[in-house]
C-alpha positions as CSV (number, residue, x, y, z in Angstrom):
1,X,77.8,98.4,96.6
2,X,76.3,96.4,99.8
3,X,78.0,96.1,102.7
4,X,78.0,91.8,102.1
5,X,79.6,93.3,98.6
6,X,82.5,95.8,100.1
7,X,83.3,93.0,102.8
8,X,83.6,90.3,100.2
9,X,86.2,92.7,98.3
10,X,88.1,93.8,101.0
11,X,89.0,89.7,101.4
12,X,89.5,89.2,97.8
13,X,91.7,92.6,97.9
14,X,93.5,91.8,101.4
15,X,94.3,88.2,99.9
16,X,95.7,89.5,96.7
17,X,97.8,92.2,98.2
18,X,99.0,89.9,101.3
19,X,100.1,87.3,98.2
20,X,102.3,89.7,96.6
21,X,103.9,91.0,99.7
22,X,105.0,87.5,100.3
23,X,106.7,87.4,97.3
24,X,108.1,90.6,97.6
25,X,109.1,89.2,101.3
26,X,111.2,86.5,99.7
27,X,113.2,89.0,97.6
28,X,114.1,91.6,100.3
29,X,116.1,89.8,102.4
30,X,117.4,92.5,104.6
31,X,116.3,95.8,105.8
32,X,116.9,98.8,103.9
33,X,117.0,101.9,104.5
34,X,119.0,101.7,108.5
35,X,116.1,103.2,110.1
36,X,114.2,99.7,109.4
37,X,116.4,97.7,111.3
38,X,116.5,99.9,114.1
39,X,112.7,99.3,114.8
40,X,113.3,95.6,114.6
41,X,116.7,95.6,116.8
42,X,114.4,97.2,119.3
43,X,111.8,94.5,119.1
44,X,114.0,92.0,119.5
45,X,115.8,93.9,122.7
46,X,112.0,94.6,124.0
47,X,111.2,90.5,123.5
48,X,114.5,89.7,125.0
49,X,113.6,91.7,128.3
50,X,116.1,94.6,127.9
51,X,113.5,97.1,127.1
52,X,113.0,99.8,124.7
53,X,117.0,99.9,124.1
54,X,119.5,99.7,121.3
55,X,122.9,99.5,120.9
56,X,123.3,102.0,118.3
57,X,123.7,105.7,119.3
58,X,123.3,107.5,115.7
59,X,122.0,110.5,117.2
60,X,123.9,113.1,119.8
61,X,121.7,115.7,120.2
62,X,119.7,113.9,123.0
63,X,121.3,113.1,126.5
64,X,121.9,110.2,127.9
65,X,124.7,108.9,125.8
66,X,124.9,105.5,127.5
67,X,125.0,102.4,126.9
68,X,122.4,100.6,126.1
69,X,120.6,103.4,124.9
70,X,117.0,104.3,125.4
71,X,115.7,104.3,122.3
72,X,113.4,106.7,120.2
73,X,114.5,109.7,121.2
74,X,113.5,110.9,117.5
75,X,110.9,108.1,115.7
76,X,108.5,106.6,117.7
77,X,107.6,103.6,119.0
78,X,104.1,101.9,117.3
79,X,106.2,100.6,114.5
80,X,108.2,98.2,117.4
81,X,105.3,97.3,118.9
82,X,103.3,96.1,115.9
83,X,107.0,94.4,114.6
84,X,107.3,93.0,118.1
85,X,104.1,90.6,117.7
86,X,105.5,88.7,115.0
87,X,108.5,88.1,116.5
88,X,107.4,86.6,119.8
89,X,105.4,84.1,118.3
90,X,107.9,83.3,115.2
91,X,111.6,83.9,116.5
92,X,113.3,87.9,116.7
93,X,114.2,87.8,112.9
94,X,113.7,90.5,110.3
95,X,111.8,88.0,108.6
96,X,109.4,87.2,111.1
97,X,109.1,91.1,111.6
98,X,107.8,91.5,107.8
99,X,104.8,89.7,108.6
100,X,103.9,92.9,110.4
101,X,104.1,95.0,107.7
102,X,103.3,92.6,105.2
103,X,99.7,92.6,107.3
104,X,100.0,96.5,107.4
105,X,100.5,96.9,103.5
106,X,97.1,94.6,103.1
107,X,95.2,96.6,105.5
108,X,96.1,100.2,103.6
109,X,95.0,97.9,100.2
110,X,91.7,97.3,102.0
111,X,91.5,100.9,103.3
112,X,92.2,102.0,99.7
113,X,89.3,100.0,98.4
114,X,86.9,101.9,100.8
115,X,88.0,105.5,100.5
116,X,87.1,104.6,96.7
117,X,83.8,103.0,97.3
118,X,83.1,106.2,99.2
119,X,84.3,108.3,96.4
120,X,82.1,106.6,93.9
121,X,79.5,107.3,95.8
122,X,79.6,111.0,96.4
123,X,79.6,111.4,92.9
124,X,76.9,109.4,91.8
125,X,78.4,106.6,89.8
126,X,76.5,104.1,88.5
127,X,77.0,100.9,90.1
128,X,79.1,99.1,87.3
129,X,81.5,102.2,87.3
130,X,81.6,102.4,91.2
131,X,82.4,98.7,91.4
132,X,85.3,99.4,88.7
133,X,86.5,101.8,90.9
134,X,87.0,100.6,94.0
135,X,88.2,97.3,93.5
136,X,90.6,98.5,90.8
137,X,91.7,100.7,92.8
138,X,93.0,97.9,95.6
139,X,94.1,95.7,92.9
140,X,96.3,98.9,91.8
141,X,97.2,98.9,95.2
142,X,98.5,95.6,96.0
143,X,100.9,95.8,93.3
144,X,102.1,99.3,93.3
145,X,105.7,99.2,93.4
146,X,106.1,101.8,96.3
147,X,103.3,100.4,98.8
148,X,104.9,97.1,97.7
149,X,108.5,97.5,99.1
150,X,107.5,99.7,101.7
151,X,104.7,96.4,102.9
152,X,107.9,94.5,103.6
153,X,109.9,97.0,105.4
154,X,109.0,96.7,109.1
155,X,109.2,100.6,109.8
156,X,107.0,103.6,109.8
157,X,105.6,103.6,106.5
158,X,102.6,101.2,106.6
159,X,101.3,101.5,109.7
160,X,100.8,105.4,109.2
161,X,99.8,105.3,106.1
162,X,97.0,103.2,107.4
163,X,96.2,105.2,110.3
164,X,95.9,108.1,107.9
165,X,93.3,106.7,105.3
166,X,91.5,105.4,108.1
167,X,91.0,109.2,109.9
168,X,90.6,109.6,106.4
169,X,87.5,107.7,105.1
170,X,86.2,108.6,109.0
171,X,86.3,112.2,108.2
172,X,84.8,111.8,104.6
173,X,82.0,109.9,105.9
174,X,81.1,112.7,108.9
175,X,81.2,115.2,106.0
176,X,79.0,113.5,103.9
177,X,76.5,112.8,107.3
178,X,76.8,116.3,107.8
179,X,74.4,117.6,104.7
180,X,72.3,114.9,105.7
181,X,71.6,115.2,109.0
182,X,73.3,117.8,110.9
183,X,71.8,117.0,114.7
184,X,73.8,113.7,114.3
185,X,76.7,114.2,112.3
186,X,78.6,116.7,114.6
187,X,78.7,114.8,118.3
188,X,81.7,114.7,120.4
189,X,80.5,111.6,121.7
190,X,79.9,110.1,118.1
191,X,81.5,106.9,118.3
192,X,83.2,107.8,114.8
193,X,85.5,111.0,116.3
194,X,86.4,108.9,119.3
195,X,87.5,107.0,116.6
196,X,89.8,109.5,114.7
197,X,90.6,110.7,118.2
198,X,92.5,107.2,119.3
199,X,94.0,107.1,115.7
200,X,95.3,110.5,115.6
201,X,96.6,108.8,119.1
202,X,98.3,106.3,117.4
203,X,99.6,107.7,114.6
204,X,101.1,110.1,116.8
205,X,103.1,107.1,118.4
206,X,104.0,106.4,114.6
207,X,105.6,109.5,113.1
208,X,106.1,112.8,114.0
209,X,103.4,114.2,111.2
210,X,101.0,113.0,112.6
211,X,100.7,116.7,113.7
212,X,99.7,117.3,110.1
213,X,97.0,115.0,110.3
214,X,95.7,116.5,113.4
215,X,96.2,119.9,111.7
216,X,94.1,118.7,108.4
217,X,90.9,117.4,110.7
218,X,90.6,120.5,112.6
219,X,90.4,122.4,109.0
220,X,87.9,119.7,107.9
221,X,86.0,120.0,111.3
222,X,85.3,123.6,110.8
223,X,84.0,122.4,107.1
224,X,82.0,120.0,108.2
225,X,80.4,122.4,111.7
226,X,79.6,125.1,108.8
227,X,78.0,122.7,106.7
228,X,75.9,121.1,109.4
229,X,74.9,124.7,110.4
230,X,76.6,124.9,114.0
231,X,79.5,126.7,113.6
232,X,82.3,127.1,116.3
233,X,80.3,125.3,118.6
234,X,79.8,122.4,116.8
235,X,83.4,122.3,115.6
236,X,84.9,122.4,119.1
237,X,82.9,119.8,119.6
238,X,84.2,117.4,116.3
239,X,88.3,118.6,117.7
240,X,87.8,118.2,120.9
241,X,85.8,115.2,120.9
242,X,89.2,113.5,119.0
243,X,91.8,115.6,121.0
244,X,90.5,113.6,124.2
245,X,91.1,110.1,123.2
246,X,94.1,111.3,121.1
247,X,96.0,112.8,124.4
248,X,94.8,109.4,126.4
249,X,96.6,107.1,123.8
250,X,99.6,109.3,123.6
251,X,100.3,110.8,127.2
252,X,102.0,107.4,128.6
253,X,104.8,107.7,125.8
254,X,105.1,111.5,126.8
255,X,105.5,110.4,130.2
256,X,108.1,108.0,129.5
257,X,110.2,110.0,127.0
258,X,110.0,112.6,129.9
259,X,111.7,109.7,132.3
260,X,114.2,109.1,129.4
261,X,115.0,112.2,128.3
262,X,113.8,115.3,130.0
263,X,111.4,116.0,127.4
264,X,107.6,114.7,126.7
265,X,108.2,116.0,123.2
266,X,111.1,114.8,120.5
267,X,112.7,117.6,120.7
268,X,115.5,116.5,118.8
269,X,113.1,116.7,115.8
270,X,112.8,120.3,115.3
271,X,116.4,120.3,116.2
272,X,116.8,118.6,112.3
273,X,115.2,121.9,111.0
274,X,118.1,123.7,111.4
275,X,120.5,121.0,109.4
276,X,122.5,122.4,106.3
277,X,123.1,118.7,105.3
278,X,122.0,114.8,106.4
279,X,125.0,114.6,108.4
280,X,124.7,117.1,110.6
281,X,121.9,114.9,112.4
282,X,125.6,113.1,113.5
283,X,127.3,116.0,114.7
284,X,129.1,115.5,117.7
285,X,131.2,118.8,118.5
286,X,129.8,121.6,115.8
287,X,125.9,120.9,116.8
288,X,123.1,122.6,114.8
289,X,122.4,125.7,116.0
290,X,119.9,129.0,114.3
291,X,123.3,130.8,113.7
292,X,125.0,128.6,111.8
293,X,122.3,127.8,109.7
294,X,121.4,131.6,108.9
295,X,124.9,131.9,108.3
296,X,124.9,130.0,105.3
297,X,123.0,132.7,103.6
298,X,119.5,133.4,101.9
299,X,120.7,131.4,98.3
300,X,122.3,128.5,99.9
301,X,118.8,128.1,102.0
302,X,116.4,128.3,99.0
303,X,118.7,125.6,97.4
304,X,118.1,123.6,100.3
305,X,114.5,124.0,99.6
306,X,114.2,123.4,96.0
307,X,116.4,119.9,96.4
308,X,114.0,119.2,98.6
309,X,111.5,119.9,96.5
310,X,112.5,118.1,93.7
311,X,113.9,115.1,95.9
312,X,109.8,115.0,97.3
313,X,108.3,115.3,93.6
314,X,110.2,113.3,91.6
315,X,112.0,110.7,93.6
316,X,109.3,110.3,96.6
317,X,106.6,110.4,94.2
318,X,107.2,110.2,90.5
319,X,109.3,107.7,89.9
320,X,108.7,104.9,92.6
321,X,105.2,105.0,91.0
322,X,105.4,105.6,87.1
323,X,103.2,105.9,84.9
324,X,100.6,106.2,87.3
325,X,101.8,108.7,90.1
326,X,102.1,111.2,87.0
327,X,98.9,110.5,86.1
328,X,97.7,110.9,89.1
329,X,99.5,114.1,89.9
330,X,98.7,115.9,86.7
331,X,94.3,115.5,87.4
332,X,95.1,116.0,91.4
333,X,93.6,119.8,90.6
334,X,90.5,118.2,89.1
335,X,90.1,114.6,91.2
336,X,90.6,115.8,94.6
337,X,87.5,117.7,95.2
338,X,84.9,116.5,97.3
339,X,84.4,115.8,101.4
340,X,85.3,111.9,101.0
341,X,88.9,113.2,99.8
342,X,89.3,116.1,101.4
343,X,91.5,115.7,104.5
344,X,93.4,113.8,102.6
345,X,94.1,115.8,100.0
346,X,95.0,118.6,103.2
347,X,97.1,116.0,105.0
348,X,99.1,115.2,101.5
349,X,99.2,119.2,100.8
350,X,100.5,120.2,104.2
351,X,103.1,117.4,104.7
352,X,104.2,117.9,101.6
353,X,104.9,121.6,102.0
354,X,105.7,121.5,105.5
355,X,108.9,118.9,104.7
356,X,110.3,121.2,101.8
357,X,109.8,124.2,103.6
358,X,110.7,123.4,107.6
359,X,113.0,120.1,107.0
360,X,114.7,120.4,103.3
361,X,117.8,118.1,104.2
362,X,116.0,115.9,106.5
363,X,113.6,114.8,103.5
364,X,116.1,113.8,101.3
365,X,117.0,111.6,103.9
366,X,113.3,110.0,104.0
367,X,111.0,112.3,106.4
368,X,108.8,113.0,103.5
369,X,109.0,109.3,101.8
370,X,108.1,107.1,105.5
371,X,105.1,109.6,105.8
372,X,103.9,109.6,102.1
373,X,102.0,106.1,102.2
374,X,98.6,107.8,102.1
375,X,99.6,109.9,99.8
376,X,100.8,107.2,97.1
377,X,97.1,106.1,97.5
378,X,95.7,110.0,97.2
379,X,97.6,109.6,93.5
380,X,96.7,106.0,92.8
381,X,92.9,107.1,93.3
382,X,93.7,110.1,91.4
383,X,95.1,108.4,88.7
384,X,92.1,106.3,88.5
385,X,89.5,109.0,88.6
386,X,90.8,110.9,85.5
387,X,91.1,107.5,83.6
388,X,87.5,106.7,84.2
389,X,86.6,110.4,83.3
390,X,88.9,110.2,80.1
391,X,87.1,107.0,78.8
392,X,83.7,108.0,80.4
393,X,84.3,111.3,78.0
394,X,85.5,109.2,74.9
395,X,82.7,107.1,75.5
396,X,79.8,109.4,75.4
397,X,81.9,111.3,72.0
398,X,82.1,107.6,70.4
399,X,78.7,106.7,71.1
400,X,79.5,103.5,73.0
401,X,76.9,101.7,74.7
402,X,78.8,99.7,77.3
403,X,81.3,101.7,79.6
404,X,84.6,100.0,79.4
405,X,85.8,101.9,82.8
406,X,88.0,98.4,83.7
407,X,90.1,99.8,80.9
408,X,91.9,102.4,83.6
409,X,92.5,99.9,86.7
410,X,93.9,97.0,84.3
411,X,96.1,99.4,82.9
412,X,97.5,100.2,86.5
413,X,97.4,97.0,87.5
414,X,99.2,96.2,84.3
415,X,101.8,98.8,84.7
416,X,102.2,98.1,88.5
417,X,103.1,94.4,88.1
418,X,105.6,95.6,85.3
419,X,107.3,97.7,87.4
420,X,107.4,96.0,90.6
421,X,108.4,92.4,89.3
422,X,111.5,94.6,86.9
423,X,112.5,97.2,90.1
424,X,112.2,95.0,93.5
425,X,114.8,91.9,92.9
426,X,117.9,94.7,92.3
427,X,116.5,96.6,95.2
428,X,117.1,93.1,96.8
429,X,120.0,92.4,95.2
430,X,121.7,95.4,97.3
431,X,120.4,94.3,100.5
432,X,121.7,91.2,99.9
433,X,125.3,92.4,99.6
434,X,124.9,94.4,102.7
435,X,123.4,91.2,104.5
436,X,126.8,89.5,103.7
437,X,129.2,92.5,104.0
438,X,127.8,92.7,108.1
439,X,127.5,88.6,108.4
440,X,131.5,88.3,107.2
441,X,132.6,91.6,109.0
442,X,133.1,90.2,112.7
443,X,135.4,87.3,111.5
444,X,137.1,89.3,109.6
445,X,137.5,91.6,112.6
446,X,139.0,89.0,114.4
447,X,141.4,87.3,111.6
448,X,142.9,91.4,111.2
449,X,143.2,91.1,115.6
450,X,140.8,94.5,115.1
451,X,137.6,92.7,116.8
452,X,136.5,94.8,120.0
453,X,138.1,93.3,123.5
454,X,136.1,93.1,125.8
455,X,138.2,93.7,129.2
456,X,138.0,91.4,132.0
457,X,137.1,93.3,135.0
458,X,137.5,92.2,138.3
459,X,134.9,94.5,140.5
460,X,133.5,97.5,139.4
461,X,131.8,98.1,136.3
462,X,132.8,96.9,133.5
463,X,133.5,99.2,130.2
464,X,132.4,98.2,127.1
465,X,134.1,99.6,123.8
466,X,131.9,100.8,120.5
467,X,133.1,100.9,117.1
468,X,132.8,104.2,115.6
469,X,131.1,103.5,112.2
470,X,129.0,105.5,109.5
471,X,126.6,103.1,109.5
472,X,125.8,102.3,113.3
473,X,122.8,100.6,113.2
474,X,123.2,98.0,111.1
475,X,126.7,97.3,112.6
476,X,124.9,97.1,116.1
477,X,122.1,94.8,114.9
478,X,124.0,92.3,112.9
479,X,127.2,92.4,115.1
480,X,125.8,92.6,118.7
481,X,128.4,95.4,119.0
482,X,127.8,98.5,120.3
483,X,128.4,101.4,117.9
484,X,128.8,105.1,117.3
485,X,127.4,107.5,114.3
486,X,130.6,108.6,112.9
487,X,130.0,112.7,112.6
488,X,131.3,114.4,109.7
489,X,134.2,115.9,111.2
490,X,137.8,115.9,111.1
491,X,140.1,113.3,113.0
492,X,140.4,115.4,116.1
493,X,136.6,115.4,116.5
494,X,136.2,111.9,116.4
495,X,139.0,111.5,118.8
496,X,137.5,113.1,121.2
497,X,134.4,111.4,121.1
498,X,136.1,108.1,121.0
499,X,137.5,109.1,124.2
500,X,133.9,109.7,125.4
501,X,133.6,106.3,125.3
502,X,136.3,104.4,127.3
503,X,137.9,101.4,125.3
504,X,136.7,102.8,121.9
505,X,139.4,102.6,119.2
506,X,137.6,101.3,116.3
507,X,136.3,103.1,113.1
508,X,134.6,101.7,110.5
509,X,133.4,103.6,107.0
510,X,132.4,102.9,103.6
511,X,135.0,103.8,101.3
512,X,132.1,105.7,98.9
513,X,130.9,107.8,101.7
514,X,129.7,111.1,100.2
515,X,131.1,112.6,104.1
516,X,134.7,113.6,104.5
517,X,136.0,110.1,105.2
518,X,137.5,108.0,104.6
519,X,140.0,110.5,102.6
520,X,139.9,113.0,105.5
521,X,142.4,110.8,107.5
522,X,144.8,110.6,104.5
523,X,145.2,114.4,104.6
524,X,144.6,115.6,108.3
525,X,147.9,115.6,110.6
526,X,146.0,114.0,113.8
527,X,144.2,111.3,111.6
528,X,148.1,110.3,109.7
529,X,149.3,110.0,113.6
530,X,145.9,108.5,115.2
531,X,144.3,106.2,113.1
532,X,146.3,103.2,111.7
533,X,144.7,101.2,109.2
534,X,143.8,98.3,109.4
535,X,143.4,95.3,106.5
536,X,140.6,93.3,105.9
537,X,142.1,91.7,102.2
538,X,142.6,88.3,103.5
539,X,139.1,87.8,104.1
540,X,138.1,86.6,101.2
541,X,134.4,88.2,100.9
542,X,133.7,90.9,98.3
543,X,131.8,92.2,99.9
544,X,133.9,93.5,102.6
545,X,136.2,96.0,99.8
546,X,134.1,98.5,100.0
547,X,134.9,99.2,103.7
548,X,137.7,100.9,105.7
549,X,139.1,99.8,108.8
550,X,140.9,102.3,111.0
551,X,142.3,101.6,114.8
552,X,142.8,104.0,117.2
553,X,146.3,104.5,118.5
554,X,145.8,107.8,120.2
555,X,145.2,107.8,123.8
């Protein structure tokens, strides 16, 4: 394929994917998971000249505990920024804020198409075939249910995922250079490792696993220095050359989380290793701690693992992406060999691993699914790869004369329409009732006399009260209050940290909650005495029965 030929596809494939992502735009309406919203709320605070701030706390682990709190003390900040273009030209909305990932999701289609090309050319397919290839394989892309929502969630997802195909098809191509011509192909100062260098750099600003990535090209590097002939020389040269630019582009956001928290590192990160389950990232007076968690025993802490396991298997990978993720999955051991896929196949090894092993709860929470994007693609392109071999086999059995290798892609474009036009409008349908639930909620509020009062002070600082809530984020975002992670502890427990927080005597919490509450303040003596309830039946909405009001009446 030319280059006028792989530019030509990337529009055709960037135009397609973009298409369907504004589709899929019009039927998510709100952000889903939390974590979303919090990267727009802190756009929209950034645009509005408050700074990196939100109004949510849903983390204690990390001092300060004020008001408005400095955000990121545990994701990261690139996310924001890419949302926050968007939005100052279009209005601080969640739907302006999709364009940015909308953009993002077309870019990792492109990237997709590429790493293909590159693929097909490795092994020698003939041009027809290579063609098949790469192009399917963005078609499969653009409409592959997982890559699809995840294009029109403004968080993490996209943007790494594209930073990590694109170290990606750099390091392929260096390996491939490398047998050619060694005196060029390991440089520090080749343009193509400063290259990797500033995206490692960035995808370090994305998500924390971007560790993993830097990991996988140091491995790679040592591949590539031994195949070029120059050994540890040369590869100090390939990981230093990207560890340069990769410290420049991250070292102002380690200065500033040092300014905001005491800490150049997210600390609070590795704190989530020790959690026995998702809420103890909420925990306000029993805090993780290597005791506690050993405590629990050897059995209870290999269960953690194989939930994890299976959470990261079947509902990370499998079934967002049936049939072709098991496809894909099943001829990994045979597809992913060669230099074009090699560091990915090391990144998507050792995140996987690392996330079951070293954060079980946390990934059934979403660390493994927001930093799987370039891994979807590592099975789409598997997936594609056995197809073509299967039908390149039956072929040459058969005796045809004319390969019929579009046969795979059509089938996984086939099956990704199919699945993404059936799945995406109910995963819409839910954040629509949520979208309605927080729009009704501060009326409601204030028809029940349970909205927050904001005291009238006369000198001095004023105080201003949070709601306590198991869902602080969204509350913050869509309410303008400021609110409080609700830990998973008894009535006492969150007394005290309402009284943390002068003027708070609010709680709200789904009635479903797989926590302790709501029922926990039907049974405990301190949450009978404390926490009156309060009624929201008169409002009217539906959508507001599945919540529980509670008002503080302790001092």
């Amino acid at each position: 394929m030319t280059r006028r030929e792989a530019w030509l596809g990337a529009l055709v494939i960037g135009t397609v994917a973009i298409a369907v992502r504004i589709w899929a735009a019009t039927v998510i309406t709100f952000p889903r998971p939390e974590d979303t919203d919090y990267y727009v709320g802190v756009a929209g605070n950034l645009l509005s000249g408050q700074g990196l701030v939100s109004n949510a706390i849903w983390s204690y682990g990390t001092p300060p505990l004020i008001f408005p709190r400095p955000a990121f003390e545990v994701w990261l900040p690139l996310p924001t920024f890419l949302d926050a273009i968007p939005m100052a030209l279009l209005g601080a909305t969640f739907r302006t804020a999709q364009w940015a990932s909308i953009v993002e999701g077309a870019v990792v289609a492109v990237l997709a198409t590429w790493l293909a090309g590159d693929i097909a050319i490795e092994r020698g397919m003939p041009l027809g075939r290579s063609r098949t290839l790469s192009l399917g394989t963005g078609l499969v892309i653009a409409v592959y249910l997982p890559l699809v929502l995840h294009s029109v969630l403004p968080d993490s997802t996209m943007p790494f995922a594209a930073l990590v195909l694109g170290v990606c098809i750099l390091a392929g191509r260096l390996a491939r250079d490398a047998a050619d011509d060694a005196a060029t192909a390991v440089r520090w100062h080749d343009r193509r490792v400063t290259a990797i260098g500033i995206l490692l750099g960035l995808a370090a600003l994305t998500r924390n696993e971007a560790i993993w990535l830097a990991l996988g090209w140091a491995i790679v590097a040592w591949g590539i220095a031994r195949d070029a002939g120059t050994g540890r020389g040369g590869w100090a040269r390939l990981v230093l050359g990207a560890a340069v630019p990769a410290v420049v582009v991250f070292a102002p956001w380690a200065v500033r989380d040092w300014m905001a928290f005491g800490s150049p590192l997210p600390g609070q990160a590795l704190a989530n290793a020790l959690s026995l389950t998702g809420r103890d990232i909420f925990a306000w007076s029993v805090p993780v701690t290597p005791s506690r968690y050993l405590g629990a025993g050897l059995p209870a802490l290999i269960g953690l693992r194989w939930d994890g396991f299976v959470h990261n298997v079947v509902s990370v990978l499998l079934l967002p992406g049936v049939p072709i993720a098991a496809v894909g999955l099943v001829g990994l051991p045979w597809t992913g060999r060669g230099t074009a896929l090699r560091l990915l196949v090391v990144f998507s090894i050792t995140t996987f691993v690392m996330t079951t092993l070293l954060f079980p709860v946390s990934t059934t929470w979403g660390t493994f699914l927001h930093a799987a994007g370039a891994v979807q693609v590592l099975l789409v392109v598997s997936a594609l790869l056995a197809l073509d071999w299967i039908l390149d086999a039956i072929g040459r059995v058969r005796g045809w004369t004319r390969h019929v290798a579009w046969l795979g892609p059509t089938l996984g474009i086939a099956a990704g329409i199919l699945f993404t036009a059936a799945l995406l409008p109910g995963f819409g349908r839910a954040g629509d009732t949520l979208r309605d639930r927080y729009a009704a909620l501060p009326e409601a509020l204030r028809a029940a006399g349970a909205y927050p009062a904001i005291p009238r002070v006369l000198g001095g600082s004023q105080v201003v009260p949070a709601v306590i809530t198991d869902f602080p984020i969204y509350l913050a975002e869509t309410t303008g209050l400021q609110a409080l992670a609700l830990p998973d502890e008894p009535p006492s427990a969150v007394l005290d940290l309402a009284r943390h927080f002068p003027g708070t005597n609010l709680v709200i919490v789904n009635a479903d909650d797989d926590g302790i509450w709501p029922e926990v303040r039907d049974t405990d003596e301190v949450g009978i005495r404390c926490f009156e309830p309060v009624s929201l039946a008169g409002s009217g909405v539906p959508a507001l029965d599945g919540l529980r009001v509670f008002r503080i009446t302790c001092p």
